[in-house]
C-alpha positions as protocol buffer text, in pm:
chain_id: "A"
residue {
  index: 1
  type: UNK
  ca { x: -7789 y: -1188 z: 3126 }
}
residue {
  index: 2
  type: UNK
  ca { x: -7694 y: -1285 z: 3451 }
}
residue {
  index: 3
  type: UNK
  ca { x: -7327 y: -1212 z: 3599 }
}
residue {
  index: 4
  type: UNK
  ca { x: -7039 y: -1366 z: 3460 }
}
residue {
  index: 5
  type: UNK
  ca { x: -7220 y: -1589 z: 3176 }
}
residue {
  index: 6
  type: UNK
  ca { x: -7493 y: -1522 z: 2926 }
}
residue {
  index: 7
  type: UNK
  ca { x: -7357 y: -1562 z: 2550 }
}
residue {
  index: 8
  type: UNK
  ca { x: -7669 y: -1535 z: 2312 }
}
residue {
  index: 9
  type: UNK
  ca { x: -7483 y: -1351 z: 2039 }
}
residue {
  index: 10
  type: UNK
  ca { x: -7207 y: -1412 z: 1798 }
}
residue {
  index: 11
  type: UNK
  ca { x: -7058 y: -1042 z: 1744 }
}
residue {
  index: 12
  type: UNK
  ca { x: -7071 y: -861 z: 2090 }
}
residue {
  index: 13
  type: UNK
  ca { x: -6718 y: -785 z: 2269 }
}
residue {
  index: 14
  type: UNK
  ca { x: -6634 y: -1113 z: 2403 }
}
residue {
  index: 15
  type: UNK
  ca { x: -6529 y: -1129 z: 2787 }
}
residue {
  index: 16
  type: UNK
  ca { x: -6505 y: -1479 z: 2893 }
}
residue {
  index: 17
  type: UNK
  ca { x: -6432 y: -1815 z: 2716 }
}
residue {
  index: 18
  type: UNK
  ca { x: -6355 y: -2204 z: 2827 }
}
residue {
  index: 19
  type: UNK
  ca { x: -6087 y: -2382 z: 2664 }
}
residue {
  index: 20
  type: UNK
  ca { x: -5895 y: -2732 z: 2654 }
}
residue {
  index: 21
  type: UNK
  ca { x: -5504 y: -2746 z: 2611 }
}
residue {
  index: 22
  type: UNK
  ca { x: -5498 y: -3061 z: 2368 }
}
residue {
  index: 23
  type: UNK
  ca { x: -5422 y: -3343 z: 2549 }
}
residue {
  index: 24
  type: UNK
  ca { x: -5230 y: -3692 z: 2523 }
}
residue {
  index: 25
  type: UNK
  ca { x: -5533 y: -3818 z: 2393 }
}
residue {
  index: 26
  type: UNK
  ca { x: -5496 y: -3634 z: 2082 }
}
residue {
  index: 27
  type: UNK
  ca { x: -5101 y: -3776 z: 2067 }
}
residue {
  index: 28
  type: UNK
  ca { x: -5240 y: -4145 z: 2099 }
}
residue {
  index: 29
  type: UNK
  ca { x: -5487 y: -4074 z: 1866 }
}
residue {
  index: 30
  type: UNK
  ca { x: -5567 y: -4274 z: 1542 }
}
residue {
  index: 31
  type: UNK
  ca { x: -5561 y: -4042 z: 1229 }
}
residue {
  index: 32
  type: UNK
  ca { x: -5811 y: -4263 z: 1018 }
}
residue {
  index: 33
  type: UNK
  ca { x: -6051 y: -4335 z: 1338 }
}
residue {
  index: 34
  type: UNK
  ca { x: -6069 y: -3969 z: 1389 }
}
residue {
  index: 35
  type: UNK
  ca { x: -6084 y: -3835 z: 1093 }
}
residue {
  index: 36
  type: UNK
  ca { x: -5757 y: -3692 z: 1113 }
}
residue {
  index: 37
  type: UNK
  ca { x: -5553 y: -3620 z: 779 }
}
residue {
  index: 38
  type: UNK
  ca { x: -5211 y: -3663 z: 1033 }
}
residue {
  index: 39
  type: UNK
  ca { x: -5100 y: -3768 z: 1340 }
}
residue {
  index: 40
  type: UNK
  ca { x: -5066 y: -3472 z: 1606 }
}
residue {
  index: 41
  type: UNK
  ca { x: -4734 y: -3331 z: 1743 }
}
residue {
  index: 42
  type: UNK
  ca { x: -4903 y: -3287 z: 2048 }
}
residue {
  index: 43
  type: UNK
  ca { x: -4590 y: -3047 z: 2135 }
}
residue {
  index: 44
  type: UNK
  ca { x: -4669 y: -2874 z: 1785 }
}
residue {
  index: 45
  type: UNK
  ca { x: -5011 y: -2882 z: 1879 }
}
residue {
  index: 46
  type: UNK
  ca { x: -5009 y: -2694 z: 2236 }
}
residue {
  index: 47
  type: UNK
  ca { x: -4802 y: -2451 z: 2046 }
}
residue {
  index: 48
  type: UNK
  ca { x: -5039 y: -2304 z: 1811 }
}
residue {
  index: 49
  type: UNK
  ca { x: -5298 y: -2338 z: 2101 }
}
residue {
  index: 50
  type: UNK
  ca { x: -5053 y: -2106 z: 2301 }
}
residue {
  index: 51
  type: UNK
  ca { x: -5051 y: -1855 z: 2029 }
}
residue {
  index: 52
  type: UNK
  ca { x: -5466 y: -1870 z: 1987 }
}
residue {
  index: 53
  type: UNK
  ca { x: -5431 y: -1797 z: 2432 }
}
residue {
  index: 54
  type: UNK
  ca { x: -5236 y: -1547 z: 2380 }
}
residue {
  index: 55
  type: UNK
  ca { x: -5409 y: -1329 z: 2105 }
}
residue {
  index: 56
  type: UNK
  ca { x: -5768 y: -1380 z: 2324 }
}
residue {
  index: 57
  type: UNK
  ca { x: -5548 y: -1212 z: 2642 }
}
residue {
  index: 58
  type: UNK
  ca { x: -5372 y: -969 z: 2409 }
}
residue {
  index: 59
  type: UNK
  ca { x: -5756 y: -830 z: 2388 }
}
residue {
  index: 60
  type: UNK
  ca { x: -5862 y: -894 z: 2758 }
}
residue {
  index: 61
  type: UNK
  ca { x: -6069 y: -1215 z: 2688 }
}
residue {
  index: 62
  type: UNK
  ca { x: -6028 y: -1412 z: 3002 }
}
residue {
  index: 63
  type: UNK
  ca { x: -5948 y: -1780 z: 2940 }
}
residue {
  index: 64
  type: UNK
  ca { x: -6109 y: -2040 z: 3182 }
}
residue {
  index: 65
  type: UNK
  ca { x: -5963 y: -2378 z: 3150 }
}
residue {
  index: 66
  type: UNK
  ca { x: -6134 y: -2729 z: 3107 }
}
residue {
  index: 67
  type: UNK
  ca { x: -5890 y: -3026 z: 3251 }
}
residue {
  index: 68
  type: UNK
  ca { x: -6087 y: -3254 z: 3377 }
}
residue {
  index: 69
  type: UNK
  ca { x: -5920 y: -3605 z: 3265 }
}
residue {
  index: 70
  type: UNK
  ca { x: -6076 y: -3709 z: 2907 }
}
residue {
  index: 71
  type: UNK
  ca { x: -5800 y: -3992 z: 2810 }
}
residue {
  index: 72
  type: UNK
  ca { x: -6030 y: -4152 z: 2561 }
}
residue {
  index: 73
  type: UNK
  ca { x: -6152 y: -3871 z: 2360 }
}
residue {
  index: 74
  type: UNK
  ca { x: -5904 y: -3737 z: 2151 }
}
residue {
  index: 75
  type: UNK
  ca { x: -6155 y: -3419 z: 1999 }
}
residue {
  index: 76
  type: UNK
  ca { x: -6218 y: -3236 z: 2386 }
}
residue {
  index: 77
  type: UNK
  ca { x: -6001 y: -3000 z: 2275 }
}
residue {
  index: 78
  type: UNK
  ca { x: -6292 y: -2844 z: 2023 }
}
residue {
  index: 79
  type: UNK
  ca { x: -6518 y: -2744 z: 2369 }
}
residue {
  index: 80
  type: UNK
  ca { x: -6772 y: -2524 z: 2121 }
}
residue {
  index: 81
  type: UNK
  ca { x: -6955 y: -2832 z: 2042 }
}
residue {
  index: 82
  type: UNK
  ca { x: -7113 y: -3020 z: 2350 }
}
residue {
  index: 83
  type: UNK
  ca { x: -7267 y: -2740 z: 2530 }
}
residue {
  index: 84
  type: UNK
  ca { x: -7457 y: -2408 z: 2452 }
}
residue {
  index: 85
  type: UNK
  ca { x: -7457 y: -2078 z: 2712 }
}
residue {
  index: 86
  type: UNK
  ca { x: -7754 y: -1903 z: 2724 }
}
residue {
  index: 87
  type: UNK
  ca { x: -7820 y: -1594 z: 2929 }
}
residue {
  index: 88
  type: UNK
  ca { x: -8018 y: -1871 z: 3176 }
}
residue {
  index: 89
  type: UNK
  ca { x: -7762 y: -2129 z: 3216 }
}
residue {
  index: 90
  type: UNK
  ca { x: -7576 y: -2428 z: 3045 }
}
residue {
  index: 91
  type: UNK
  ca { x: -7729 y: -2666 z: 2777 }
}
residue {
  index: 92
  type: UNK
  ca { x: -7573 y: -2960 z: 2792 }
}
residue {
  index: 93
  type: UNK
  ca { x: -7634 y: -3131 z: 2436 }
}
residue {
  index: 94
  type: UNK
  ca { x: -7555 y: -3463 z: 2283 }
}
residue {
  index: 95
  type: UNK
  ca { x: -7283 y: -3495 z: 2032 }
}
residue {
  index: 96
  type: UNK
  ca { x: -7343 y: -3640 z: 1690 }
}
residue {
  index: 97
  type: UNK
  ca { x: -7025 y: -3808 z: 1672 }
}
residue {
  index: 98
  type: UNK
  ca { x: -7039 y: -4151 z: 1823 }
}
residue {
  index: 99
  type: UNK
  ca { x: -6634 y: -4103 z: 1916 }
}
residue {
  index: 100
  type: UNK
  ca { x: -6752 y: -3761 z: 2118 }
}
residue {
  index: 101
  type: UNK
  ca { x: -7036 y: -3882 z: 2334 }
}
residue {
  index: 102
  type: UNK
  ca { x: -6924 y: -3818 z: 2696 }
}
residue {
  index: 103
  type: UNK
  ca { x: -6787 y: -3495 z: 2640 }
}
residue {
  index: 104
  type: UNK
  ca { x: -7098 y: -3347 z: 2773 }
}
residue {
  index: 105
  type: UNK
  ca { x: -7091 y: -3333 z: 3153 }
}
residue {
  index: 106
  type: UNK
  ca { x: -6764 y: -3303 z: 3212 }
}
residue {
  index: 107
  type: UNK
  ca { x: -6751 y: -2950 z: 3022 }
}
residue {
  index: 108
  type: UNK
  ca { x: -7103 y: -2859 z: 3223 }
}
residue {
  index: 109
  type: UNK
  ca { x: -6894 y: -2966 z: 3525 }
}
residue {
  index: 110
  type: UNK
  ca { x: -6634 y: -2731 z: 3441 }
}
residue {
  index: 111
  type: UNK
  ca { x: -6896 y: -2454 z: 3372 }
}
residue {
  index: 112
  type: UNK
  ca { x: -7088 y: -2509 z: 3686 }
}
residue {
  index: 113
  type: UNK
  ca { x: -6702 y: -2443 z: 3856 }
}
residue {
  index: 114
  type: UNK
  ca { x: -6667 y: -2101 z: 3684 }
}
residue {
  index: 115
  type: UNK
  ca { x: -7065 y: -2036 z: 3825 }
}
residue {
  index: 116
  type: UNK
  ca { x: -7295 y: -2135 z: 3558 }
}
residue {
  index: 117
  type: UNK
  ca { x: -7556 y: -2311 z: 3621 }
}
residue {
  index: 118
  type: UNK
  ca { x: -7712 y: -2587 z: 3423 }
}
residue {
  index: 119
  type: UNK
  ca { x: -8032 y: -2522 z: 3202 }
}
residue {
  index: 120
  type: UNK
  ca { x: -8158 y: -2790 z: 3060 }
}
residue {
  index: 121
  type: UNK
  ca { x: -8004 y: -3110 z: 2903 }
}
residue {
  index: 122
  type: UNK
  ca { x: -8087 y: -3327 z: 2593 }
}
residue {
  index: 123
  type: UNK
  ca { x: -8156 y: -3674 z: 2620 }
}
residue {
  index: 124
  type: UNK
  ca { x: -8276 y: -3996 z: 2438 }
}
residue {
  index: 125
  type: UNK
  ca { x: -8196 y: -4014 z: 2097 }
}
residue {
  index: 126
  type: UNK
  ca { x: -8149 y: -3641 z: 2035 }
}
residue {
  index: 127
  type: UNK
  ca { x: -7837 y: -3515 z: 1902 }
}
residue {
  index: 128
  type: UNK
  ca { x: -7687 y: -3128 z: 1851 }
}
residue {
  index: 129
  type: UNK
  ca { x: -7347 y: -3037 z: 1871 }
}
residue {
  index: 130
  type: UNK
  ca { x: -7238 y: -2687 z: 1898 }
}
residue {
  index: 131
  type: UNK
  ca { x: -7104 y: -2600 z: 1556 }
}
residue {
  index: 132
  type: UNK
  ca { x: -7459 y: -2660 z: 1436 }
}
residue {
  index: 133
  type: UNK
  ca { x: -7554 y: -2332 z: 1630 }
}
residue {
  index: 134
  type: UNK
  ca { x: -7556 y: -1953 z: 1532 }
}
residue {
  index: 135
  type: UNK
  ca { x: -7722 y: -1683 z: 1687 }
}
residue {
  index: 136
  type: UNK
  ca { x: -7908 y: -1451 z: 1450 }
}
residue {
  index: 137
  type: UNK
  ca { x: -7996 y: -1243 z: 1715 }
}
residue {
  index: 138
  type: UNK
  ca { x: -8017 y: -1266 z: 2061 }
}
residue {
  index: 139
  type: UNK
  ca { x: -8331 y: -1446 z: 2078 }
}
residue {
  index: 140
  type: UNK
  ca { x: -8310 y: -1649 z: 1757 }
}
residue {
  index: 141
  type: UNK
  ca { x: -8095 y: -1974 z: 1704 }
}
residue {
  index: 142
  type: UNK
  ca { x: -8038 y: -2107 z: 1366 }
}
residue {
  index: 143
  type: UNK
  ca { x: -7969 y: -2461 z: 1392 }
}
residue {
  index: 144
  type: UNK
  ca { x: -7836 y: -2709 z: 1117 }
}
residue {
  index: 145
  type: UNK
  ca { x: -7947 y: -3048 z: 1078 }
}
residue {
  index: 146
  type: UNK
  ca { x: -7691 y: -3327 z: 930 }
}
residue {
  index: 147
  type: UNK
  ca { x: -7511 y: -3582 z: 1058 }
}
residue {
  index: 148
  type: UNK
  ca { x: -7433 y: -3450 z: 1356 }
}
residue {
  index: 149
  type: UNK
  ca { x: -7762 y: -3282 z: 1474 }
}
residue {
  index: 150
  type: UNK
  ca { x: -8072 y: -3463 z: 1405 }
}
residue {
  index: 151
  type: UNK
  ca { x: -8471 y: -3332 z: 1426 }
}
residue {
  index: 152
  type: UNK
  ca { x: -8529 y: -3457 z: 1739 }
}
residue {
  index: 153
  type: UNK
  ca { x: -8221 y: -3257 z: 1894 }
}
residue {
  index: 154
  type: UNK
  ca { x: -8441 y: -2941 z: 1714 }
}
residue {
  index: 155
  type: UNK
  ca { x: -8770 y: -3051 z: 1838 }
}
residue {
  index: 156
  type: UNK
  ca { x: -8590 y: -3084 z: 2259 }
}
residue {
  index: 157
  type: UNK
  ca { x: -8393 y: -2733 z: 2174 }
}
residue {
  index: 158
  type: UNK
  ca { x: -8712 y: -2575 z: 2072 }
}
residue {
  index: 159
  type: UNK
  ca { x: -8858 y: -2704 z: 2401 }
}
residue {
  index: 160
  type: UNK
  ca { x: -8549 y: -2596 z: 2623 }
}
residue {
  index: 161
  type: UNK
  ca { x: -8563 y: -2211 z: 2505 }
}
residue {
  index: 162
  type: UNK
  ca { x: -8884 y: -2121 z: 2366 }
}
residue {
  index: 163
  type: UNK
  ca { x: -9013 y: -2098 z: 2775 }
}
residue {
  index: 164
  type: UNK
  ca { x: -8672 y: -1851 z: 2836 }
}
residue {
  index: 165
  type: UNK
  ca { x: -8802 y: -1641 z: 2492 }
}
residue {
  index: 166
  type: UNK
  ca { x: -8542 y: -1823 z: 2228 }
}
residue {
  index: 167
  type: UNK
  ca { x: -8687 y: -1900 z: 1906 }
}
residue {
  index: 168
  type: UNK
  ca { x: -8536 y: -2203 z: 1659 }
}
residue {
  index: 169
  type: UNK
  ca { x: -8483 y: -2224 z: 1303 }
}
residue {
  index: 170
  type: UNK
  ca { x: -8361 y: -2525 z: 1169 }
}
residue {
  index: 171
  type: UNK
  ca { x: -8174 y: -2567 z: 771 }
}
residue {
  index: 172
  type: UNK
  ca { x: -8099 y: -2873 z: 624 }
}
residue {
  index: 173
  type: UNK
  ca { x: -7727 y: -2898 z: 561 }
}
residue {
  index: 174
  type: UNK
  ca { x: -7599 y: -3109 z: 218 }
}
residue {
  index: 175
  type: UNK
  ca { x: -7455 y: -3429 z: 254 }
}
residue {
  index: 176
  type: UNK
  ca { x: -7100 y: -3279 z: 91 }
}
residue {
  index: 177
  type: UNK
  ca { x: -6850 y: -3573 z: 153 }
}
residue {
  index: 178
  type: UNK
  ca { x: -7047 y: -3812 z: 388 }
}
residue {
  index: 179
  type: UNK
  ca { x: -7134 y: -3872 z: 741 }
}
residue {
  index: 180
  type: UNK
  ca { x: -6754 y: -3895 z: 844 }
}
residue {
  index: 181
  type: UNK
  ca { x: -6659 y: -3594 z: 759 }
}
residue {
  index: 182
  type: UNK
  ca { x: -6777 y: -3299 z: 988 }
}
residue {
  index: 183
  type: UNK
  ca { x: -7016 y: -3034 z: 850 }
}
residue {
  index: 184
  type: UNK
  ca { x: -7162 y: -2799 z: 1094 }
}
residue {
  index: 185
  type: UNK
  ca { x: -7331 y: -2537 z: 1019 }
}
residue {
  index: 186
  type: UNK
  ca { x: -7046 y: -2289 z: 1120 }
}
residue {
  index: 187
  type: UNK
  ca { x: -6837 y: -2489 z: 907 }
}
residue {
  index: 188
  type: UNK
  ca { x: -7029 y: -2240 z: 646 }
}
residue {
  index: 189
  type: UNK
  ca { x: -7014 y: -1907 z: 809 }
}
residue {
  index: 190
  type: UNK
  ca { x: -6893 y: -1699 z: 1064 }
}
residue {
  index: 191
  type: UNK
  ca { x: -7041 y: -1353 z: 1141 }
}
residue {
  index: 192
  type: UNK
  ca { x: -6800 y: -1077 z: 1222 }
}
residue {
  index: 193
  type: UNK
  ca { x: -7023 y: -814 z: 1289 }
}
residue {
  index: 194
  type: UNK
  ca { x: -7412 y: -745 z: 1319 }
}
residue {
  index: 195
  type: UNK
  ca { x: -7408 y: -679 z: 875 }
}
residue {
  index: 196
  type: UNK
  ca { x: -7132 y: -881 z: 758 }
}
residue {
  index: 197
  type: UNK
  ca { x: -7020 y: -1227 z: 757 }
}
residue {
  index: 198
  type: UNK
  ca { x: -6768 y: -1488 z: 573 }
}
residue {
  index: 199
  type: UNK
  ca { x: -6916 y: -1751 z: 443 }
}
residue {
  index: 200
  type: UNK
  ca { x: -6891 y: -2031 z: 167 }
}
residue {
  index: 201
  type: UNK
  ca { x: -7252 y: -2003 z: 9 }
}
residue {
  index: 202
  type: UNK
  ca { x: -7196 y: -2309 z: -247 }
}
residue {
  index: 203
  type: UNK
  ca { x: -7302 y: -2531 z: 28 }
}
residue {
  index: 204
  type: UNK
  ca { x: -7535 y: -2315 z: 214 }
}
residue {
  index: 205
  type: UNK
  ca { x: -7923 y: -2422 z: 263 }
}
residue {
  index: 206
  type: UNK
  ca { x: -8109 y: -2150 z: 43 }
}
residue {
  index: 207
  type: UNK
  ca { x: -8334 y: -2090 z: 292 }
}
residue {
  index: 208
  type: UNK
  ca { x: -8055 y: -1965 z: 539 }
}
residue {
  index: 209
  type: UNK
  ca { x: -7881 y: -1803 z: 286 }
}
residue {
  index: 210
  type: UNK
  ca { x: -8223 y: -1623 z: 212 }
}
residue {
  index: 211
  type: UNK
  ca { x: -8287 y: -1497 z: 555 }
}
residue {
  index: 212
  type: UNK
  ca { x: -7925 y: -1344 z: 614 }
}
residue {
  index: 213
  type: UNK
  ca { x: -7970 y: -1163 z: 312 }
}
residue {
  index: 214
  type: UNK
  ca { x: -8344 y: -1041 z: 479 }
}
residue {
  index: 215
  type: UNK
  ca { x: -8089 y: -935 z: 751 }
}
residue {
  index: 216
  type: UNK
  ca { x: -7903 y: -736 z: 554 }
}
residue {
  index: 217
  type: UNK
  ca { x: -7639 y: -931 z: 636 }
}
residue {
  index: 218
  type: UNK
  ca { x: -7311 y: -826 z: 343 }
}
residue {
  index: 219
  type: UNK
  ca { x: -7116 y: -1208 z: 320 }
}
residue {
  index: 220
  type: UNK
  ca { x: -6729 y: -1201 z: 225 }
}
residue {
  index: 221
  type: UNK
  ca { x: -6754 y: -1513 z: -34 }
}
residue {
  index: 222
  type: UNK
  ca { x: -6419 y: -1737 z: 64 }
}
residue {
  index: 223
  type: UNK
  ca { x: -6241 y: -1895 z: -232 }
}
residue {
  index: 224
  type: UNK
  ca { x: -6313 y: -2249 z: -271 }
}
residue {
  index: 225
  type: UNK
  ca { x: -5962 y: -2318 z: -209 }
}
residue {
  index: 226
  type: UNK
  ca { x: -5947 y: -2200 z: 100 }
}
residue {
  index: 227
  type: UNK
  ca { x: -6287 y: -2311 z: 255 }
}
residue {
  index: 228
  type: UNK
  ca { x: -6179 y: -2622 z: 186 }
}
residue {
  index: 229
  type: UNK
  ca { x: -5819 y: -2608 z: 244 }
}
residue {
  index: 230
  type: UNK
  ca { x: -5739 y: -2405 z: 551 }
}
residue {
  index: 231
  type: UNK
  ca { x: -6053 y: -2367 z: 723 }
}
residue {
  index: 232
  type: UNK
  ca { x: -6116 y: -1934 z: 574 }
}
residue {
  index: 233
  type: UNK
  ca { x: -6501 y: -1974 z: 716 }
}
residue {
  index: 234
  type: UNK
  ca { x: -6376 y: -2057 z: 1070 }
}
residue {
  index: 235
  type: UNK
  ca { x: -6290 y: -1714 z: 1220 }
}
residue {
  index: 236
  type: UNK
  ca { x: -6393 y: -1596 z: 1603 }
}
residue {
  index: 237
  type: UNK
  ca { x: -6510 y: -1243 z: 1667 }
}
residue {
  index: 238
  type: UNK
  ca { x: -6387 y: -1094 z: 1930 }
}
residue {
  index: 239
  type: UNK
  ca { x: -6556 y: -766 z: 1943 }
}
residue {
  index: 240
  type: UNK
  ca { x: -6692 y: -600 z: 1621 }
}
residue {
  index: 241
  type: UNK
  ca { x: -6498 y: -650 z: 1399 }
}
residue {
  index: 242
  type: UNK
  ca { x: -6197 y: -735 z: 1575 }
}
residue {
  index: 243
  type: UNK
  ca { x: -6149 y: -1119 z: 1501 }
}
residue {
  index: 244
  type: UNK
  ca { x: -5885 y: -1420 z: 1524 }
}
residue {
  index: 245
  type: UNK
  ca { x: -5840 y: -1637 z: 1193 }
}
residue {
  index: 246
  type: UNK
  ca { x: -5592 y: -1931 z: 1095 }
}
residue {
  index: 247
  type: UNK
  ca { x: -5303 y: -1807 z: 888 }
}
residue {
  index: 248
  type: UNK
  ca { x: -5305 y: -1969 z: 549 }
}
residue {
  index: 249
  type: UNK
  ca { x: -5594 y: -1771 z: 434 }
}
residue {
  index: 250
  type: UNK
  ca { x: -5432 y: -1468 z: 283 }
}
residue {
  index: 251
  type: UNK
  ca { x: -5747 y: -1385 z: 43 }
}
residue {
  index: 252
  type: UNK
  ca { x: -5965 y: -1382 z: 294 }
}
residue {
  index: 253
  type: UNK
  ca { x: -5762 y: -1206 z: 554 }
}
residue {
  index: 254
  type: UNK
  ca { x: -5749 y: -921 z: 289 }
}
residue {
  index: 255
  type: UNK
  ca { x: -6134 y: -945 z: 189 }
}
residue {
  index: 256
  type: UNK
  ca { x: -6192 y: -869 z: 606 }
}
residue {
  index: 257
  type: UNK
  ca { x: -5914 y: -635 z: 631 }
}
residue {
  index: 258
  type: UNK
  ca { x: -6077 y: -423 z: 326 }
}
residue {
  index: 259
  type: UNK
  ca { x: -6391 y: -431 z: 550 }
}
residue {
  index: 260
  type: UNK
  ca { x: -6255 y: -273 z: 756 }
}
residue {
  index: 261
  type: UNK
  ca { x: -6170 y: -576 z: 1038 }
}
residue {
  index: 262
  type: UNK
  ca { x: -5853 y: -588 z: 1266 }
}
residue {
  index: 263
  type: UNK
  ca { x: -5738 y: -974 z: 1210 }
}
residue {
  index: 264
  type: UNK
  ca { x: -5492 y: -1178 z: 1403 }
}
residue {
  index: 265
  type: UNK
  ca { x: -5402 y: -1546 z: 1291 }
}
residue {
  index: 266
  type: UNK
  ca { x: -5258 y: -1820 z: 1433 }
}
residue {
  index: 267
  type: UNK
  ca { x: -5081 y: -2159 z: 1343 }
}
residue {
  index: 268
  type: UNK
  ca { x: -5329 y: -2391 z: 1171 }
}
residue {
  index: 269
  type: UNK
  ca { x: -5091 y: -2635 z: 1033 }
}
residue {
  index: 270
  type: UNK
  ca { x: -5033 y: -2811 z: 1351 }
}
residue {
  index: 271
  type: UNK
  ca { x: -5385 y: -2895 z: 1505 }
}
residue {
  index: 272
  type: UNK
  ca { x: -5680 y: -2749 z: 1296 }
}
residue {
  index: 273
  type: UNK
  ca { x: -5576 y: -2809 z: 952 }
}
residue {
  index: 274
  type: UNK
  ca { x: -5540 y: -3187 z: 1085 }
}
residue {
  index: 275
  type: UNK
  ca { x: -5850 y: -3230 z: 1318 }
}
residue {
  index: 276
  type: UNK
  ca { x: -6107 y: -2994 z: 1129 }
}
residue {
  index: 277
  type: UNK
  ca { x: -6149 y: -2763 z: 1428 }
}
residue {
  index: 278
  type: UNK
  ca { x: -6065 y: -2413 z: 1397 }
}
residue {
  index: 279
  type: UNK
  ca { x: -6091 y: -2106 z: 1645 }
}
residue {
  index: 280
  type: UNK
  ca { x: -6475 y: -2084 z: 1669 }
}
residue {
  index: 281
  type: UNK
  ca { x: -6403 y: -2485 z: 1748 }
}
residue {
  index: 282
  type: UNK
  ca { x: -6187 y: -2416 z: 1986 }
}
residue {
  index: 283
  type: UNK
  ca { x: -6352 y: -2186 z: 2235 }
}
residue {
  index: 284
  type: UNK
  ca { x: -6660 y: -2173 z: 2430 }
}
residue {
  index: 285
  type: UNK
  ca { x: -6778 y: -1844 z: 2477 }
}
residue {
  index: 286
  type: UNK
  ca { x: -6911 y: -1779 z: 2821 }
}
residue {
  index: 287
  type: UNK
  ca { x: -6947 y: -1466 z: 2886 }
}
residue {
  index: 288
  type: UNK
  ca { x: -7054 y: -1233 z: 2570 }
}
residue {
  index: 289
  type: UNK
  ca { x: -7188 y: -834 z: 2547 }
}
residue {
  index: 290
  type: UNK
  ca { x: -7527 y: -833 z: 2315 }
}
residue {
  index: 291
  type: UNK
  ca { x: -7481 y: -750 z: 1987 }
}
């Protein structure tokens, strides 16, 4: 890992992130084009994201900001989907969401600012967007394919980061409600510590579901209710064990709490419960310790 960057984990004590205040865009924006249930407050919105800033500083997570002008894409704010850290650099990737595309550079722009350098980029017809991602370890990548990552995105990750030791295993990921909708991967999980995880395993690919178990990896099953209600699955670990949540999720807070987690929630009402983007969405972690 080299100074300052290097985020090949999902568990370790987190030092560094980027985020995106939401922006006008996201005031302007169509609800039905988007995928939106509601129009944004934007002042509503900058709110909640104000209390997620604040509970990343409360535990000495520095928070770099993205703000170069986007005024036609209304989902920037979510900056864990068009690029991936490694320990060797940015990968710029190519978002599955027609509405997204562009994204891309400007966040590696931002990222080359804070002194990380670019990797590798996709290109062509290949498509992966960051919530298809998870670390299993530090140099394995599980990657879901859907409608927003497609096999050729797989076959140019594979080639990006086998040379820098990074192996890739790829799931298929159920249709659920249609190619609209957005199911990533992380939509399904979110690990909290090297053993344990929260997860929604109706919709998990078996295979995946078989290999965390290999892991020895213990899953906190969400209700259905509030997987699909207030987002229970989306959670960000900060260290161990120590992790930031959307409030509306009080069966699941309890279900980490009994495991022994520290949990702090935020307002989800006002921009994730709308735009399907919850913490893990809303960061991009630069800078994380190993697990």
């Amino acid at each position: 890992m080299a100074e300052g960057y290097g985020a090949q984990g999902m568990v370790g004590r987190l030092r560094r992130v980027v985020m995106r205040r939401p922006g006008e865009a996201m005031a302007a924006a169509d609800p039905a084009a988007w995928h939106y249930t509601s129009a944004i407050d934007i002042d509503e919105a900058r709110r909640a994201h104000d209390a997620f800033v604040d509970a990343l500083l409360a535990w000495d997570v520095e928070v770099l900001y993205h703000d170069e002008p986007l005024p036609d894409h209304s989902d920037s704010v979510f900056v864990f989907d068009p690029v991936l850290v490694t320990d060797r650099g940015t990968l710029v990737l190519s978002m599955g969401k027609e509405r997204r595309r562009g994204e891309e550079e400007p966040l590696a722009r931002t990222l080359q600012d804070c002194g990380v350098p670019v990797l590798g980029r996709l290109e062509g017809d290949a498509c992966v967007e960051g919530g298809d991602t998870l670390w299993l370890d530090h140099d394995t990548l599980a990657v879901g394919r859907g409608f927003r990552t497609n096999a050729e995105g797989v076959r140019q990750l594979r080639g990006l980061l086998g040379p820098v030791g990074v192996t890739v295993v790829d799931y298929d990921l159920p249709y659920f409600t249609g190619p609209e909708a957005c199911l990533h991967l992380l939509s399904l999980i979110s690990p909290v510590d090297v053993d344990l995880a929260v997860a929604y395993p109706p919709l998990m690919p078996t295979a995946f579901w078989a290999e965390l178990k290999r892991r020895g990896i213990r899953l906190l099953e969400v209700p259905e209710e509030e997987f699909a209600q207030t987002q229970a699955t989306n959670v960000l670990t900060v260290a161990p064990r120590k992790c930031i949540m959307l409030d509306g999720s009080p069966v699941t807070k309890q279900l980490l709490e009994m495991a022994d987690c520290e949990v702090v929630t935020f307002p989800g009402e006002p921009l994730s419960f709308k735009a399907e983007g919850g913490p893990t969405c809303l960061t991009r972690p630069v800078l994380r310790d190993p697990d």
